[in-house]
DRENTIMAR-307865 format. One line per 5 residues: number of its first residue (from 1); their letters; for each residue x, y, z of N, C-alpha, C, O, CB. Coordinates in steps of 0.2 Angstrom, whole numbers, m for minus. Glycine has a CB too. Layout:
REM residues N
NUM> A> X Y Z X Y Z X Y Z X Y Z X Y Z | ...
END
This chain:
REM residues 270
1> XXXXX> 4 m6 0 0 0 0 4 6 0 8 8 5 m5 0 6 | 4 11 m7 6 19 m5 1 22 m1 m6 22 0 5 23 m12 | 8 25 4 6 29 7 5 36 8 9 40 6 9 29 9 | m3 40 10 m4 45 8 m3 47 10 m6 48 15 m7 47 8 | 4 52 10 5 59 13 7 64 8 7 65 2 10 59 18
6> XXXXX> 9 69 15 9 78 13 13 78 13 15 84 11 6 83 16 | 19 74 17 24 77 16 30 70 18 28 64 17 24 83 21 | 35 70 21 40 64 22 38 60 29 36 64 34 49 66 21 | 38 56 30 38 52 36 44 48 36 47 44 32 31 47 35 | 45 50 43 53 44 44 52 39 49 52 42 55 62 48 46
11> XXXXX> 51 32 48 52 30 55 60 27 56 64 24 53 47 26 57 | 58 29 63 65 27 67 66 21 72 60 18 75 67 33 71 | 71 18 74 72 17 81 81 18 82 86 20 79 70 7 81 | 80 17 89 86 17 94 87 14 96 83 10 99 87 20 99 | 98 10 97 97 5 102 101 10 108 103 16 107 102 m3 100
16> XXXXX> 101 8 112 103 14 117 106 13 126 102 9 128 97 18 117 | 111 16 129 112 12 133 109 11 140 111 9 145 118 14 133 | 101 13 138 95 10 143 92 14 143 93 19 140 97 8 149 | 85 13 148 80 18 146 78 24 148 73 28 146 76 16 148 | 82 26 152 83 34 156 85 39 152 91 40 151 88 34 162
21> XXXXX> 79 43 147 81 49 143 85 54 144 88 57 141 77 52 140 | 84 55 151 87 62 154 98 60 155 103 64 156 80 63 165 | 98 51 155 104 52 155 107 45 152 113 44 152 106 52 162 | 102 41 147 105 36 141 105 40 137 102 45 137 102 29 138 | 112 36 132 112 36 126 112 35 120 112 29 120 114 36 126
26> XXXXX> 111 37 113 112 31 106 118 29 108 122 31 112 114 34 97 | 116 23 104 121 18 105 121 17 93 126 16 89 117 9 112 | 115 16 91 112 15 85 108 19 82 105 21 87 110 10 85 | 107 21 78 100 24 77 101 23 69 105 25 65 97 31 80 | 92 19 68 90 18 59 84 20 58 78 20 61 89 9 57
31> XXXXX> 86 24 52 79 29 50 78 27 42 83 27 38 82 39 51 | 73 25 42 66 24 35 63 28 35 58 29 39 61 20 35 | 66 33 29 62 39 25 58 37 19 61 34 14 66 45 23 | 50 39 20 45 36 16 42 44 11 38 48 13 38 32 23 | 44 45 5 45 54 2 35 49 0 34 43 m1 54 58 m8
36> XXXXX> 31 59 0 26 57 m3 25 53 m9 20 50 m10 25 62 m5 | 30 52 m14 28 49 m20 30 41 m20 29 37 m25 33 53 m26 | 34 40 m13 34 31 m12 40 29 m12 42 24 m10 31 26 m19 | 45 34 m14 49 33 m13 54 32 m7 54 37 m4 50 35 m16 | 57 28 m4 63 27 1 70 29 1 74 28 m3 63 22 2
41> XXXXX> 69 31 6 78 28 10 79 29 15 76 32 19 85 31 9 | 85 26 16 87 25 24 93 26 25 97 29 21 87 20 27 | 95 25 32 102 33 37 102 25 43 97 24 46 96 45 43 | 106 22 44 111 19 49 115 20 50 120 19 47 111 15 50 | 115 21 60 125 23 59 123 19 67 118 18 70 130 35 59
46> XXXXX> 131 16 69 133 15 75 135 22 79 139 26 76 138 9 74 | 133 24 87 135 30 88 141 27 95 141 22 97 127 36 90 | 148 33 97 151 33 102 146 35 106 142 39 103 157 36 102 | 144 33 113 140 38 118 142 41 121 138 45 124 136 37 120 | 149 40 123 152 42 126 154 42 134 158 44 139 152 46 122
51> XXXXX> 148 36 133 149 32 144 148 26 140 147 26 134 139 34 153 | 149 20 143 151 15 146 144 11 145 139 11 148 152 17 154 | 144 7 139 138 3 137 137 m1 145 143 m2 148 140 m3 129 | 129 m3 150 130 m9 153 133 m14 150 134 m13 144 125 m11 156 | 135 m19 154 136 m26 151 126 m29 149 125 m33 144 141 m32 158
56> XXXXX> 122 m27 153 117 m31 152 112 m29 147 107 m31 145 114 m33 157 | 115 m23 145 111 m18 140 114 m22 134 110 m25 130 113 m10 140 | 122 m22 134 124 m24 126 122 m33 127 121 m35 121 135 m23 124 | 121 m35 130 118 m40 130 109 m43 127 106 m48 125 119 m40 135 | 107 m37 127 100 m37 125 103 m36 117 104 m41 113 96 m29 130
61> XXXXX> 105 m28 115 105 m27 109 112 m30 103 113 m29 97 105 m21 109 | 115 m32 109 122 m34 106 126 m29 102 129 m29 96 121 m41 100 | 126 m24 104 134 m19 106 137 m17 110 136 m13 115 134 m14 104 | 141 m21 108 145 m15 115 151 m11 115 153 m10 110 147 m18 121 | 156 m8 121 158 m3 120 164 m2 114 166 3 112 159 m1 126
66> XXXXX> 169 m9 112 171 m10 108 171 m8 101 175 m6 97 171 m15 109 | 163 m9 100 161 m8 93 159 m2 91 159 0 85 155 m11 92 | 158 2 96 157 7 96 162 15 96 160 20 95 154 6 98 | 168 13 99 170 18 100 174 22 97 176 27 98 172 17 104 | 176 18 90 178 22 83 174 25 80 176 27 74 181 19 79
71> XXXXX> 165 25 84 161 28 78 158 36 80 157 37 86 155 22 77 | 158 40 75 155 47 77 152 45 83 151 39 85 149 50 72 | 152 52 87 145 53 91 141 58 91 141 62 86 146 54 96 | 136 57 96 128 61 92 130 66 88 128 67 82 122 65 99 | 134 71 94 136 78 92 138 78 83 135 81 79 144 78 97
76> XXXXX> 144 74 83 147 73 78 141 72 71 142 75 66 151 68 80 | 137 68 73 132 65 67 127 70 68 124 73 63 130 56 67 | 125 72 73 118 76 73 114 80 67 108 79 65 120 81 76 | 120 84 64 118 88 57 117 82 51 113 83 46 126 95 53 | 119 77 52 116 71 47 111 69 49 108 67 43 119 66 46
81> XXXXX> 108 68 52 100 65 55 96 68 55 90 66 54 98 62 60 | 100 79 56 93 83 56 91 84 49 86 86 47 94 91 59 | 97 83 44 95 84 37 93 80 33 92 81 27 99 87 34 | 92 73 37 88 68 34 81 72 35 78 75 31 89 60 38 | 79 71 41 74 71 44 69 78 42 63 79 41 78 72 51
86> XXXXX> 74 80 42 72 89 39 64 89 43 62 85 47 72 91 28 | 59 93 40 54 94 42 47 86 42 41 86 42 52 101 38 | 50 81 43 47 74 43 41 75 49 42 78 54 52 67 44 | 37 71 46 34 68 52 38 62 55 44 60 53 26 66 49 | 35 59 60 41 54 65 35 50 65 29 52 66 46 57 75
91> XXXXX> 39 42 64 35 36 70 40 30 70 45 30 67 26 33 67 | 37 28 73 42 21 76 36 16 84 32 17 88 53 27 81 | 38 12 83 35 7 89 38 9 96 43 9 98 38 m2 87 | 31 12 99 33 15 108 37 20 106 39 23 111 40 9 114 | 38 23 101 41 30 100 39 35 104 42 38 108 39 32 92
96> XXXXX> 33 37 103 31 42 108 33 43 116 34 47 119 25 42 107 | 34 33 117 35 37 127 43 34 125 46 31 131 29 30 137 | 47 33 120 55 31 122 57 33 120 60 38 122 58 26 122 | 58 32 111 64 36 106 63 42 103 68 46 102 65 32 98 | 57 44 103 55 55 102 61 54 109 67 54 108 43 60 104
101> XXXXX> 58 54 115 60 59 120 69 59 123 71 63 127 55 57 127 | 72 54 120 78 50 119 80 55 113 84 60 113 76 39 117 | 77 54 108 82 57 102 82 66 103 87 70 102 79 55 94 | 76 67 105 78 76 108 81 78 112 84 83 111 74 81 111 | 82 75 118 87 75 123 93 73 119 97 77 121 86 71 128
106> XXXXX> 96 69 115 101 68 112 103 76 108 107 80 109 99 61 108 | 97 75 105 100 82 100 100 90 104 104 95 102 93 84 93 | 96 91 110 97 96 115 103 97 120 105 102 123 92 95 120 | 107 90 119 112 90 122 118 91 119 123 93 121 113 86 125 | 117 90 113 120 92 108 122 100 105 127 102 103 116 89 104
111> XXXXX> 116 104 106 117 109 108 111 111 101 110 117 99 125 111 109 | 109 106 98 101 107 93 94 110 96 91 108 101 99 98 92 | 92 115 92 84 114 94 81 111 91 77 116 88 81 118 95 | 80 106 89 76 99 87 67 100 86 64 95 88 77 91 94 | 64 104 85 54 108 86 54 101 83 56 96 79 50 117 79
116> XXXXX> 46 102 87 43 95 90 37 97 88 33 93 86 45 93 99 | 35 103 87 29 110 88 25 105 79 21 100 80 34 122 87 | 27 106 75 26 106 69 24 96 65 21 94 61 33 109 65 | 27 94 71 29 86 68 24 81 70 22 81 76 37 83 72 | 20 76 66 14 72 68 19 67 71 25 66 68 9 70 62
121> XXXXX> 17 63 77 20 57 78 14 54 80 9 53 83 25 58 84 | 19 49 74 14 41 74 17 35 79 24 34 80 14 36 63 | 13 31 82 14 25 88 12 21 85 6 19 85 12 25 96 | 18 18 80 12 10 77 9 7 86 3 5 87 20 2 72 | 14 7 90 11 4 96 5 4 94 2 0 91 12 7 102
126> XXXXX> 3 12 98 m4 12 99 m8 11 97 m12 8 100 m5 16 99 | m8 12 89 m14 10 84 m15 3 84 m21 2 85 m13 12 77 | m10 m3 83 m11 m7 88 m13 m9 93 m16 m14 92 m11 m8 89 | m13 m7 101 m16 m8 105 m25 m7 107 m29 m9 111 m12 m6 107 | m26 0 100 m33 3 102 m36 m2 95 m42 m4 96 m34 15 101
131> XXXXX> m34 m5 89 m37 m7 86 m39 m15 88 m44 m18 85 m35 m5 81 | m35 m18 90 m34 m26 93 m39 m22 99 m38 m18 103 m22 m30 96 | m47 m26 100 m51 m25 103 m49 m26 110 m46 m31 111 m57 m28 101 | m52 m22 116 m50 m23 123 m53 m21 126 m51 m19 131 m45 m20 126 | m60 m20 127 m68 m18 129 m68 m23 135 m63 m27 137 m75 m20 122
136> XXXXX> m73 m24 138 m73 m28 146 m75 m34 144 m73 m40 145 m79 m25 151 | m80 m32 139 m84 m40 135 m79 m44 131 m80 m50 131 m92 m38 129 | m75 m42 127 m70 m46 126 m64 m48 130 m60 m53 128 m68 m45 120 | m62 m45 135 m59 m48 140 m60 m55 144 m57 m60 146 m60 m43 144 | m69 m53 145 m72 m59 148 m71 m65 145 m67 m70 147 m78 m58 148
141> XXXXX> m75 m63 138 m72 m70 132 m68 m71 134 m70 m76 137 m71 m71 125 | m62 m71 136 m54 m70 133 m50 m74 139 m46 m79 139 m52 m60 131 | m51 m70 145 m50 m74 151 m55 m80 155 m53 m85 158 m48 m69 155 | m60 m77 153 m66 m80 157 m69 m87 152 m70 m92 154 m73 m75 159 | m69 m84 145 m71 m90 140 m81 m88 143 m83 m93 146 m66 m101 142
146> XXXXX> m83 m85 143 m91 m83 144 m90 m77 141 m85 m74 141 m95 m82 152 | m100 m76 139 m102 m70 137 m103 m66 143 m105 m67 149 m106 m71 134 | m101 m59 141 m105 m55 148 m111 m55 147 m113 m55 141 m103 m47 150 | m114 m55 152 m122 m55 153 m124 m45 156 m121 m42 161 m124 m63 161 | m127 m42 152 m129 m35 154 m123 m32 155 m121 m30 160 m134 m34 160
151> XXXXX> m120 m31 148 m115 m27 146 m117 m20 148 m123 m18 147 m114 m29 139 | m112 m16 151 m114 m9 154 m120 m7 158 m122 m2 160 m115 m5 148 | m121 m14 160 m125 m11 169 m119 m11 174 m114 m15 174 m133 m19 173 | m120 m6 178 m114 m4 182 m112 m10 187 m106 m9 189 m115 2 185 | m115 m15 190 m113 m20 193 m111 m27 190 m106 m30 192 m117 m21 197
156> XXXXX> m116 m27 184 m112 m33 179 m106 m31 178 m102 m36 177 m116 m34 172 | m103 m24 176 m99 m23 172 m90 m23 178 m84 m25 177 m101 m15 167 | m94 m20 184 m86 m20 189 m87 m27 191 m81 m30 192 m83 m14 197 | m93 m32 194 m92 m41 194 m86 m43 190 m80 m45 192 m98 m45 191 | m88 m41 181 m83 m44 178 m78 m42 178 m75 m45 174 m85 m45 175
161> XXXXX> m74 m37 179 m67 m33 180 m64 m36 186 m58 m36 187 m68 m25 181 | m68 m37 189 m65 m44 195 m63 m47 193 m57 m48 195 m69 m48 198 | m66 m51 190 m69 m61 188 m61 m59 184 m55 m63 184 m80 m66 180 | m61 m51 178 m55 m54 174 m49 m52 177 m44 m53 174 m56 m51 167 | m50 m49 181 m43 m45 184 m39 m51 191 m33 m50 193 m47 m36 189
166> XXXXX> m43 m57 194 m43 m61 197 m39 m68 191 m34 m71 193 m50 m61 200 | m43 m69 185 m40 m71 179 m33 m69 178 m28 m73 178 m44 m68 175 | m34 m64 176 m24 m63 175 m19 m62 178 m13 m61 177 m23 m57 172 | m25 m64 186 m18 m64 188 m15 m71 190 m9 m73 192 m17 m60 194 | m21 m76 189 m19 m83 188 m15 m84 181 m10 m88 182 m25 m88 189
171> XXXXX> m16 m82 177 m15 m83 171 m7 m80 170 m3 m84 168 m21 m78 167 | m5 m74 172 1 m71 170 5 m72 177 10 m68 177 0 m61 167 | 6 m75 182 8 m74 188 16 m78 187 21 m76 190 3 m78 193 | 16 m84 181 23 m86 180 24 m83 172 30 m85 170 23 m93 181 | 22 m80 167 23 m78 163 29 m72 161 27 m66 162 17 m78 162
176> XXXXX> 34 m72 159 38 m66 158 35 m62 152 33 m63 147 45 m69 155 | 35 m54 155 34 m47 151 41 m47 148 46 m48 152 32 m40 156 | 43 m45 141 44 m41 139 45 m35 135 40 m34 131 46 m42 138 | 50 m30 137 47 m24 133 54 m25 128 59 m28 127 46 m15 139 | 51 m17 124 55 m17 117 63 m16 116 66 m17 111 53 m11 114
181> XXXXX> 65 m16 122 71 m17 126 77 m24 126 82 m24 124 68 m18 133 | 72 m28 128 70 m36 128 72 m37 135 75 m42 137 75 m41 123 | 71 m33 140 72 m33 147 64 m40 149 58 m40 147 72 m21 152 | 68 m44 154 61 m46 155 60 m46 163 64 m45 168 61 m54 151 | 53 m48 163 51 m46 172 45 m51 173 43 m56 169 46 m36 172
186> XXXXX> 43 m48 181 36 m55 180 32 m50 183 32 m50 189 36 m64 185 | 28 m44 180 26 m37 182 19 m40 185 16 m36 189 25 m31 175 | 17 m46 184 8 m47 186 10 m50 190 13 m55 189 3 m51 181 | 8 m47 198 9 m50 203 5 m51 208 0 m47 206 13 m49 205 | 3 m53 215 m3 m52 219 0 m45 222 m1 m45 229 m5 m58 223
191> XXXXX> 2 m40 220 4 m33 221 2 m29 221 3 m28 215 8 m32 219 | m2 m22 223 m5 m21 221 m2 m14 219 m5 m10 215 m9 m23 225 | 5 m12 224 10 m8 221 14 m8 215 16 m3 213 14 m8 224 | 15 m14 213 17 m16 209 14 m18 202 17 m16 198 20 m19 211 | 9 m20 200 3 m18 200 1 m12 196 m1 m12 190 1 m18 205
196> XXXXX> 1 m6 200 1 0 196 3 3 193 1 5 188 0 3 197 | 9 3 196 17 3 190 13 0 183 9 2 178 25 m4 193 | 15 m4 184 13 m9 177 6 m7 171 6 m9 165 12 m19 180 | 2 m4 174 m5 m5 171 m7 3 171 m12 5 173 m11 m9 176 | m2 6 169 m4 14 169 m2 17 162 3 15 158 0 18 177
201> XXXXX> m6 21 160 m1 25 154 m5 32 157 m10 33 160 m2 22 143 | 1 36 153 m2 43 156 1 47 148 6 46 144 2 47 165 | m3 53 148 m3 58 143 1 62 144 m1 66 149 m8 61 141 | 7 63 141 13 66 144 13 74 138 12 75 132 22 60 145 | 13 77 143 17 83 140 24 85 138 26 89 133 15 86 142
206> XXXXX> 27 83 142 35 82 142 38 80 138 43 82 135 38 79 146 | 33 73 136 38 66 131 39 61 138 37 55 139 48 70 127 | 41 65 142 46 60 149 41 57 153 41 51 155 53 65 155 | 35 60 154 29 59 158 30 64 166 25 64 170 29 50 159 | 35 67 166 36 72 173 29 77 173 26 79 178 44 77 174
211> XXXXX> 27 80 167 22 83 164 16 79 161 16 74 158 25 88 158 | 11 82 163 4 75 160 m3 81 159 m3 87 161 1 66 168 | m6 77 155 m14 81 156 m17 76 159 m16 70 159 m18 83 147 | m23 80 165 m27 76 168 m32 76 164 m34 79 159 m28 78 175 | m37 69 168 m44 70 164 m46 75 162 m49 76 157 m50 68 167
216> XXXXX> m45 80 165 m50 87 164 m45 93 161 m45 99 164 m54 91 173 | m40 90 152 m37 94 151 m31 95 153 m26 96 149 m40 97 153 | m30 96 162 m26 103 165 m19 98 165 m18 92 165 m28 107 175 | m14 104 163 m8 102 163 m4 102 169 0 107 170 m6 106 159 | m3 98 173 m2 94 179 5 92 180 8 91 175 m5 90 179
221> XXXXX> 8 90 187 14 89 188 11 78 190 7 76 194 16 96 195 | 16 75 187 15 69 187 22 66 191 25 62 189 13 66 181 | 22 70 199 29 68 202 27 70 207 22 74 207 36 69 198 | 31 69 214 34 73 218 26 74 225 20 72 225 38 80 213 | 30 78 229 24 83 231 16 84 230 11 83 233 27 87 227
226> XXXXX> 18 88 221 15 92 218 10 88 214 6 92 211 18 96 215 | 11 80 214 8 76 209 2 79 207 m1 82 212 8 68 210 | m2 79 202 m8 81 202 m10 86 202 m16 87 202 m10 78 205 | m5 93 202 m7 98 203 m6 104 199 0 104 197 m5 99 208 | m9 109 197 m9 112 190 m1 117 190 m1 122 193 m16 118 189
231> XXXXX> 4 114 187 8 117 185 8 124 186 12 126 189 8 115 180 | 4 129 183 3 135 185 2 138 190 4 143 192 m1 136 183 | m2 133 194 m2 135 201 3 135 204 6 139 208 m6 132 205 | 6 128 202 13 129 208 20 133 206 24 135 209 17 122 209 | 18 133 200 26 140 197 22 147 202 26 151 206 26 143 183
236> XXXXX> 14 149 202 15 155 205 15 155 213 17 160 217 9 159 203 | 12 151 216 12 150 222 19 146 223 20 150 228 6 146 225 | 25 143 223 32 141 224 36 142 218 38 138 214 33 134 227 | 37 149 218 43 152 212 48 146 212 50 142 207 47 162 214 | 51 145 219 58 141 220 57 134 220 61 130 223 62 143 226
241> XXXXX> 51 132 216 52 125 213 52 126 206 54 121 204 46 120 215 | 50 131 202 55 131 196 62 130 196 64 125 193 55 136 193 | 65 134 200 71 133 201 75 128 203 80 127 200 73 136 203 | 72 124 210 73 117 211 74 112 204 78 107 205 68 116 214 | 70 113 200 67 107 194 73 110 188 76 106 185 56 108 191
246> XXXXX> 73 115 187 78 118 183 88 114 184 92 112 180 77 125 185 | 88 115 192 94 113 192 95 106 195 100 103 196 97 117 196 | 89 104 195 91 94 197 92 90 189 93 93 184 82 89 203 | 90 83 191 93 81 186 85 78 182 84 73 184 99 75 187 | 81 82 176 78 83 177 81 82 167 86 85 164 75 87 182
251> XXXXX> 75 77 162 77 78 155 77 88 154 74 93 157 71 73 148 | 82 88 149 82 95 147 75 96 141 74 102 141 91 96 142 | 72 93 138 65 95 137 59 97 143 55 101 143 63 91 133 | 60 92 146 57 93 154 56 100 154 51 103 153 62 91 160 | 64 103 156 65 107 157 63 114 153 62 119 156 70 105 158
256> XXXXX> 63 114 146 61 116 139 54 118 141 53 124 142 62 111 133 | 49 112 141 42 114 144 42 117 146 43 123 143 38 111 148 | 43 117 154 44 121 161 41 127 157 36 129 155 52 121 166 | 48 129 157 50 136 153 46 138 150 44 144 152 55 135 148 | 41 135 143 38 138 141 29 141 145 26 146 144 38 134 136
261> XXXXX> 29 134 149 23 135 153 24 143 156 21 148 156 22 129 160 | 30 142 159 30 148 166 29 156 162 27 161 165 37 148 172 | 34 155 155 35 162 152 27 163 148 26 169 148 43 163 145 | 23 159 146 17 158 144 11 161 150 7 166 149 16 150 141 | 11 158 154 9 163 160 11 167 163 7 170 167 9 162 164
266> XXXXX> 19 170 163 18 175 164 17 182 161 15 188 163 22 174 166 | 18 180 154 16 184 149 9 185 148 6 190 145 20 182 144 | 5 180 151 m2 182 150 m4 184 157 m10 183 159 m6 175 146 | m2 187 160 m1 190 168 m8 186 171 m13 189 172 m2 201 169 | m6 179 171 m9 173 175 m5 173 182 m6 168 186 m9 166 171
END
């Protein structure tokens, strides 16, 4: 199938020396550029990162620090990936909560401003996850093998969020998770701390998730303290937790937000 677009689509991935944006590195990065008219190409390079691959990272992706240390780094290659890239839309698998927020920090540290403002980002993830059906009534089937009975009456429906949530955890209790990583876990547990970890996604504003929109909109603090609390408010009522968040170790887009929230209110004498 040709692809309809308006303009280039690249996707990407990253191998990298683990999942923390604000302080992993490329290690790899492969970019598939898709031009309106069908045409392709592609951009792979091996990157130096200039810390210390783990051992259990290069183990996962198989590089390590050997292989890498005769090769450019970010710095170095940067102006070649922005000028692949040029004004593309971005997607890649889990892109939105790993390799976007990974590769701007990469290019921010670099000393790039990488706009984010203009750029569609596609999550093959996602679109898998919302099209492969996940409603309550096929859960039921699924774990339970029954129909639900008075689908959307409010007690039939959390009974069965029971029956299925009691289900999975007989079901997944010895089963290994892995992520795109290949790190493996055994996240389904009779935990209930652990547990939420695992079964949460949040609408980040950041990229990193320190910033989120709540149900209602507001742009909110998803950390600390302040979790849950309008960003706005707390830049005007504790000035010196901007400054706090500025100088800890916090991603430098993080930080970028911030920035814009607080000069956006202040400038609109909020």
């Amino acid at each position: 199938m040709k692809l309809n677009l308006g303009k280039a689509l690249v996707f990407f991935d990253l191998e990298t020396t683990g999942i923390n944006a604000a302080k992993d590195r490329i290690v790899e990065i492969a970019l598939l550029k898709v031009m309106p008219d069908g045409s392709e190409h592609k951009l792979e390079q091996r990157i130096n990162p200039e810390i210390k691959i783990p051992r259990q990272t290069s183990n996962i992706h198989g590089i390590f620090d050997e292989d890498v240390k005769d090769m450019p780094t970010f710095k170095e290659y940067a102006p070649t990936v922005l000028k692949f890239i040029d004004n593309s839309d971005l997607a890649g698998y889990n892109s939105n909560r790993f390799d976007v927020p990974l590769l701007v920090e990469e290019f921010m540290r670099a000393g790039f401003d990488f706009d984010m403002k203009n750029r569609r980002l596609i999550d093959v993830q996602t679109i898998f996850m919302k099209m492969e059906q996940r409603t309550l009534s096929a859960a039921n089937k699924f774990y339970l093998g029954t129909k639900l009975e008075n689908a959307h009456s409010a007690m039939a429906d959390v009974q069965a969020t029971y029956d299925v949530f009691k289900a999975q955890l007989d079901k997944y209790k010895e089963i290994a998770y892995e992520d795109r990583k290949g790190n493996l876990s055994y996240p389904v547990v009779n935990d209930m701390k652990e547990l939420a970890k695992f079964a949460t996604f949040t609408r980040n504003v950041d990229l990193a998730g320190q910033i989120v929109y709540d149900d209602n909109e507001q742009v909110v603090f998803n950390f600390g303290k302040h979790k849950g609390k309008k960003v706005s408010d707390i830049l005007k009522k504790e000035p010196n937790y901007f400054d706090w968040m500025m100088k800890a170790d916090f991603p430098a887009y993080t930080k970028k937000v911030l920035t814009e929230i607080k000069l956006q209110n202040f400038n609109m004498g909020k």
